[in-house]
MIKE-753018 format. One line per field, with one value per residue (C-alpha): residue in one letter; x, y, z. Coordinates in nm, 2 decimals, always signed. Example, Ala and Ser with C-alpha at 12.3 -4.5 7.8 and 13.67 -1.06 7.14 Angstrom:
<sites>
code = (A,S)
px = (+1.23,+1.37)
py = (-0.45,-0.11)
pz = (+0.78,+0.71)
</sites>
This chain:
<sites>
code = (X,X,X,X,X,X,X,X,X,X,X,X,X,X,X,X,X,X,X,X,X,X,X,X,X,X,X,X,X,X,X,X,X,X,X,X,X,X,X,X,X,X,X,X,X,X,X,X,X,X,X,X,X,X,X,X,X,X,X,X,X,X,X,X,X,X,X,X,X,X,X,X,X,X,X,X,X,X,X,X,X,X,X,X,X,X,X,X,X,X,X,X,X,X,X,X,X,X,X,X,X,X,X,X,X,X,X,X,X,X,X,X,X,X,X,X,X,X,X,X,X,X,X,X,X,X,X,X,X,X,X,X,X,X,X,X,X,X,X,X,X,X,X,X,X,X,X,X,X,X,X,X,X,X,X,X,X,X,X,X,X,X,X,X,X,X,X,X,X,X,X,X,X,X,X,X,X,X,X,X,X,X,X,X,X,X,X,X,X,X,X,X,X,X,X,X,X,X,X,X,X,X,X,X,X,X,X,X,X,X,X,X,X,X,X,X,X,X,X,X,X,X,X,X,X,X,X,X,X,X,X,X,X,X,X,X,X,X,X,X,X,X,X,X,X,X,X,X,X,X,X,X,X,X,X,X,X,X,X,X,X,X,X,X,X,X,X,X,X,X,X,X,X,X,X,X,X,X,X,X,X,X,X,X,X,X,X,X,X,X,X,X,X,X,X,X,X,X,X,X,X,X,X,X,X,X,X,X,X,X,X,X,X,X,X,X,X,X)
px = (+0.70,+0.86,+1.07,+1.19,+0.99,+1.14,+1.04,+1.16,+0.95,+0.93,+0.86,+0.73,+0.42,+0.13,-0.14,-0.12,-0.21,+0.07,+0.15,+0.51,+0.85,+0.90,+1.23,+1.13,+1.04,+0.74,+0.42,+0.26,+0.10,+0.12,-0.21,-0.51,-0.72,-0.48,-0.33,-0.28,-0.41,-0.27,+0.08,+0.05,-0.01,+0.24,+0.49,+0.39,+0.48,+0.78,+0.90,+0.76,+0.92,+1.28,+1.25,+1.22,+1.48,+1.70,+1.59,+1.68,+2.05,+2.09,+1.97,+2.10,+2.35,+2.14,+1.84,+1.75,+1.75,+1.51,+1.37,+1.28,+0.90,+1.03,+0.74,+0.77,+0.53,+0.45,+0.19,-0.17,-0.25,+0.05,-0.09,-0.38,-0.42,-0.29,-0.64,-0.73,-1.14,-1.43,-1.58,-1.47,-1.36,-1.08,-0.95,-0.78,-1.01,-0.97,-0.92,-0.61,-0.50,-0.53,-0.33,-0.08,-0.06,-0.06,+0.26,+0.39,+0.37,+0.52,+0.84,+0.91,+0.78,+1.13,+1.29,+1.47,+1.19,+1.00,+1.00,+0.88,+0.56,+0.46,+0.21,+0.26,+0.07,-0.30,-0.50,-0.79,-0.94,-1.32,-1.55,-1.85,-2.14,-2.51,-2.67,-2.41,-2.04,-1.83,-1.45,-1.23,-0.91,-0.69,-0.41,-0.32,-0.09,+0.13,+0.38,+0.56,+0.51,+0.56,+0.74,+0.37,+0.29,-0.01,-0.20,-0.50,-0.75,-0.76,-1.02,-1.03,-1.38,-1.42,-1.32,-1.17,-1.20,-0.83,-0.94,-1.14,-1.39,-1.69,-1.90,-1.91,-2.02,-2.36,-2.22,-2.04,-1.65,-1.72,-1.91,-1.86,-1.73,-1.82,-2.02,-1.67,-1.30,-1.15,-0.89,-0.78,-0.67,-0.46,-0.13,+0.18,+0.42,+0.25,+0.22,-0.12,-0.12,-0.34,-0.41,-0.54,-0.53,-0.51,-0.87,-0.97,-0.70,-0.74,-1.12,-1.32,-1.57,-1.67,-1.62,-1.23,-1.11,-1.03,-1.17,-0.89,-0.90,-1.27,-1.28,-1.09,-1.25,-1.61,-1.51,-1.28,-1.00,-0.65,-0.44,-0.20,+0.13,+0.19,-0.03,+0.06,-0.07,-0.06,-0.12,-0.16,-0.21,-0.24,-0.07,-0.05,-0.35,-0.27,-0.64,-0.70,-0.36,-0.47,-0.09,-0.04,+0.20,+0.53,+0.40,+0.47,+0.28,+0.49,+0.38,+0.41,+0.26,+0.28,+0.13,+0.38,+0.25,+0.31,+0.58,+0.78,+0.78,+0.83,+0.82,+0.59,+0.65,+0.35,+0.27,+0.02,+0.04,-0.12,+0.11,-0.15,-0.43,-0.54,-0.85,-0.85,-1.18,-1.23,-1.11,-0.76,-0.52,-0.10,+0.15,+0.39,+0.76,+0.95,+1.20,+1.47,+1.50,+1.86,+1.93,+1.77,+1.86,+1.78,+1.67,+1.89,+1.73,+1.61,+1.39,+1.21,+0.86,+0.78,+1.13,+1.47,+1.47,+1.28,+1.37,+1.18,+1.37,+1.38,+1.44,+1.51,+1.46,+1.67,+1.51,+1.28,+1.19,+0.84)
py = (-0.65,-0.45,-0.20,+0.00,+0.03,+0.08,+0.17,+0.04,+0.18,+0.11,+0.42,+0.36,+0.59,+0.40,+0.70,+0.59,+0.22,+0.07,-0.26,-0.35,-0.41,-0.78,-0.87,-1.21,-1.08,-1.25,-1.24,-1.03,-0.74,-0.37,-0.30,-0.28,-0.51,-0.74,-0.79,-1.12,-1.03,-1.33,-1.30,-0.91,-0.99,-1.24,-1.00,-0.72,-1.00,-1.10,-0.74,-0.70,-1.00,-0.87,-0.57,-0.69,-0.92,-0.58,-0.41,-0.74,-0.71,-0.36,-0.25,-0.54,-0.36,-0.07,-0.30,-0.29,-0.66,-0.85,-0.57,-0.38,-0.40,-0.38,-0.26,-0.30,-0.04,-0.03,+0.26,+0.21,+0.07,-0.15,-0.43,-0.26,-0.37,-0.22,-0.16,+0.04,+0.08,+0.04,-0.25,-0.59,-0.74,-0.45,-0.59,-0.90,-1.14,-1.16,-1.57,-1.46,-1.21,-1.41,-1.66,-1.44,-1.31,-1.60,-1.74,-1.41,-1.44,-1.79,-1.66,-1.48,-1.77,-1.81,-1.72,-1.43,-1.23,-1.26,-0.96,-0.81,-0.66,-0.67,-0.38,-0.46,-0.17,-0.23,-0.50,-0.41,-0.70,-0.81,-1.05,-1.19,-1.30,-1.43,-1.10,-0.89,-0.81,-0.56,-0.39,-0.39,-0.19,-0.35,-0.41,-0.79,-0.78,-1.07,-1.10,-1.35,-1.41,-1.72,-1.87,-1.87,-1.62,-1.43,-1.26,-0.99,-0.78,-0.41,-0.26,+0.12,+0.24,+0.54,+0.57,+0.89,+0.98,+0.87,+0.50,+0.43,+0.28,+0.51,+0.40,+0.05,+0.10,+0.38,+0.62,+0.95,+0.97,+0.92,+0.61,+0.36,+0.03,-0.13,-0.09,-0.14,-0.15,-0.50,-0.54,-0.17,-0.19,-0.51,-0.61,-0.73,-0.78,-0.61,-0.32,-0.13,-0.08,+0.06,+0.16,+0.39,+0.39,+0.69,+0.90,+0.74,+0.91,+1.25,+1.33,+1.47,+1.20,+1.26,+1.63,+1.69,+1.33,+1.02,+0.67,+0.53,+0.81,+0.82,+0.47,+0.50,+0.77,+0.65,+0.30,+0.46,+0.29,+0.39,+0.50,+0.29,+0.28,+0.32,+0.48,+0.34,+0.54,+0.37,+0.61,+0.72,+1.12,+1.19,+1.43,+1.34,+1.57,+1.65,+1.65,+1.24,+1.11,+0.85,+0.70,+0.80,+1.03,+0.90,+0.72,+0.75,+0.74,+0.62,+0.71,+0.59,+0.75,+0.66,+0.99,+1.20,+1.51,+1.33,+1.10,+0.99,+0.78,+0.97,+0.96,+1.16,+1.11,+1.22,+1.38,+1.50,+1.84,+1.62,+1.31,+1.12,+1.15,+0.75,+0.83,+1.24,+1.39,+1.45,+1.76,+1.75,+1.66,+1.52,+1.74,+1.64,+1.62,+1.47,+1.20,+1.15,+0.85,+0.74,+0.57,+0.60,+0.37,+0.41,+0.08,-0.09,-0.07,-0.46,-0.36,-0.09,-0.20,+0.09,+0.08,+0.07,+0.47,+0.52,+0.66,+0.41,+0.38,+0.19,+0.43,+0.28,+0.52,+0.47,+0.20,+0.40,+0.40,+0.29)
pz = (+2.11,+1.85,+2.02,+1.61,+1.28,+0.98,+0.61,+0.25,+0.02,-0.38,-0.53,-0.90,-1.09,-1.14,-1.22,-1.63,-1.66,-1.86,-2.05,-1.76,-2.00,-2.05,-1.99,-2.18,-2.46,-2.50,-2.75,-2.48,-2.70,-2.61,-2.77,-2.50,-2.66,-2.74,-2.38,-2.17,-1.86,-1.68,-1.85,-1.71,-1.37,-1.33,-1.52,-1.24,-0.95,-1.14,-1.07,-0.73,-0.63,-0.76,-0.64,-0.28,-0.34,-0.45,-0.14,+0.06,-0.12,-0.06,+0.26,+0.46,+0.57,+0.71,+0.86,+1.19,+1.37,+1.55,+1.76,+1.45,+1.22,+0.84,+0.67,+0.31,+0.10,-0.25,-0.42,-0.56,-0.88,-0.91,-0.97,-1.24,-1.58,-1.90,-1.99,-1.71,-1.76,-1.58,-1.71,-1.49,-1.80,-1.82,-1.49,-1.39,-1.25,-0.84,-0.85,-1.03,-0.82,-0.52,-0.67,-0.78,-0.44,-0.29,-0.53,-0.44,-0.05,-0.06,-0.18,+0.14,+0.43,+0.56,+0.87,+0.74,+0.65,+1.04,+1.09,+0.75,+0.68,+0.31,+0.19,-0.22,-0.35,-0.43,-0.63,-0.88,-0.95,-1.08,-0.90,-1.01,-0.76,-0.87,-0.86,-1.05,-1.08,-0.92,-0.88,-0.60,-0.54,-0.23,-0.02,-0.01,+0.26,+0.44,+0.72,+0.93,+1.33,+1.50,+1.23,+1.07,+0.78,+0.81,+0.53,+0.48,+0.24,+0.30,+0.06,-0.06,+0.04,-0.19,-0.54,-0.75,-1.06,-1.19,-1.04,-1.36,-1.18,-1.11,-1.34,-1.27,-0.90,-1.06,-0.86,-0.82,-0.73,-0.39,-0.41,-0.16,-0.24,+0.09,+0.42,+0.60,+0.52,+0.62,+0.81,+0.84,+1.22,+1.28,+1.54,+1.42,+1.71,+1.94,+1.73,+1.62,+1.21,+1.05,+0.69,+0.43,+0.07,-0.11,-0.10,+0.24,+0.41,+0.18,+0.15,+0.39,+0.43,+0.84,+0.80,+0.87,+0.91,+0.71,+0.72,+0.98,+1.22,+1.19,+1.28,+1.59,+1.72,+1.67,+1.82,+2.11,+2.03,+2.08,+1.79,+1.60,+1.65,+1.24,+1.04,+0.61,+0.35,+0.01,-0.21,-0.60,-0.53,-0.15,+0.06,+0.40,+0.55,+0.94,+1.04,+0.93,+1.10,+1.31,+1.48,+1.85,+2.01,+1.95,+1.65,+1.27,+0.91,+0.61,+0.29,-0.08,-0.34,-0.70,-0.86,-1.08,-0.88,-0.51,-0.60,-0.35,-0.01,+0.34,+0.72,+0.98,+1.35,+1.52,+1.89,+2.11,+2.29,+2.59,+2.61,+2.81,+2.59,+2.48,+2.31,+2.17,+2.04,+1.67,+1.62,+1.86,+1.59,+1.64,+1.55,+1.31,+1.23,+0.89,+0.94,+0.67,+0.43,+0.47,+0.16,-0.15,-0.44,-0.81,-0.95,-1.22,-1.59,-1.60,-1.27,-1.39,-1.46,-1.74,-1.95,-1.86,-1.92,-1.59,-1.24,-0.99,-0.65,-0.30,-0.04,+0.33,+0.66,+1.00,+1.28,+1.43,+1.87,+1.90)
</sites>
């Protein structure tokens, strides 16, 4: 069991869709209709894949060992298209993204990433089924345990307005995607995760409290250990946080107005309260990012004249 948790975080705006700087200079257009969705995603991997590799470079000085969960998190919408619409065709197509996730994962299946947990941002990808098509925006997630990686789907349950996708489900901005979220509570070394993405944590969809707190409380289950909010424009909202006492949330939002990655370590007035009632909420206190590293220019997705960082917080006592 892990004893420490620890973030790296890639801070990076993804509120505007945008077409990412090729560093190949390739045909790829920068008009919408003109784009090479495939050549996009795999340009938006390219990067992810770098950037962890810069994080790896940088922070090995300052990461915790065995003992200690690295959980890397990325913001919504990084992997969204150029085009940005609410038509499935504006979207890349989820075979695609699986694959590209699944090429993406395979580059860190080695010993020296067992203890990392990968949250790469969100996914929004089109599907098409027999009786229609439809848009999903989620967290493709993989880690290492037993010398066997693991991976999962974590899918947003209620849409925004800045999503650009309202209109495809008939509904309002607070349409549901799905009946359930998949995959929202799992364990990783012993560990309790769970996740939110963006307006499940921040709307008040069961009166004061967001889809992962709601869920433990209606089920009875204990809270997680870490709470991860991948976000694109969500303050951390006391009343939905859903880790134990003694537990954390780590952010990472991608919205100009939020922008930023941080640490909350949570507790309970009454220690020895497993399973609280709705409306007894943690208390919460920040925990400071230790390093923070501005990207080099040929790792800035946008442009070389960006800002997007990594930032890296101590090894944390579960």
């Amino acid at each position: 069991m892990y004893t420490h948790v620890q973030l790296i975080a890639y801070v990076t705006k993804t509120l505007t869709p945008f077409v990412p700087a090729d560093p190949h200079q390739s045909s790829m257009k920068s008009g919408k209709e003109e784009v090479d969705l495939k050549s996009e995603l795999l340009l938006r991997s390219w990067y992810m894949q770098r950037v962890i590799d810069f994080c790896w470079k940088t922070f090995s000085p300052a990461l915790g060992g065995a003992n200690t969960m690295k959980i890397f998190l990325a913001p919504e919408f990084y992997f969204r298209s150029s085009i940005g619409l609410d038509t499935p065709v504006s979207h890349y197509p989820s075979h695609q993204v699986m694959g590209a996730m699944a090429d993406l994962s395979k580059a860190y299946d080695e010993v020296r990433f067992d203890d990392w947990l990968f949250i790469t941002g969100t996914a929004v990808s089109s599907f098409v089924v027999s009786n229609g098509s439809g848009i999903l925006n989620a967290i493709h997630g993989f880690y290492r345990e037993q010398a066997r990686q693991e991976h999962f789907l974590c899918n947003k349950s209620y849409f925004s307005a800045i999503d650009n996708l309202k209109a495809e489900m008939n509904a309002s901005n607070l349409a549901p995607l799905l009946a359930t979220v998949s995959n929202q509570v799992f364990t990783y070394g012993g560990r309790r995760i769970g996740i939110e993405i963006c307006l499940d944590h921040t709307a008040l969809h069961y009166g004061t409290v967001g889809v992962l707190r709601n869920e433990i409380i209606n089920n009875r289950m204990q809270y997680v250990d870490v709470h991860l909010l991948v976000a694109c424009g969500s303050p951390v909202r006391d009343t939905s946080l859903a880790a134990r006492g003694g537990g954390y949330l780590f952010r990472c939002d991608g919205h100009p107005g939020y922008l930023g990655a941080e640490v909350w370590k949570t507790s309970f007035n009454n220690p020895r309260r497993e399973h609280p009632p709705r409306y007894v909420y943690p208390n919460k206190t920040a925990e400071k990012l230790t390093k923070v590293e501005i990207l080099p220019a040929e790792l800035q997705i946008a442009g070389k004249n960006q800002q997007d960082f990594v930032a890296i917080s101590n090894p944390l006592p579960l």
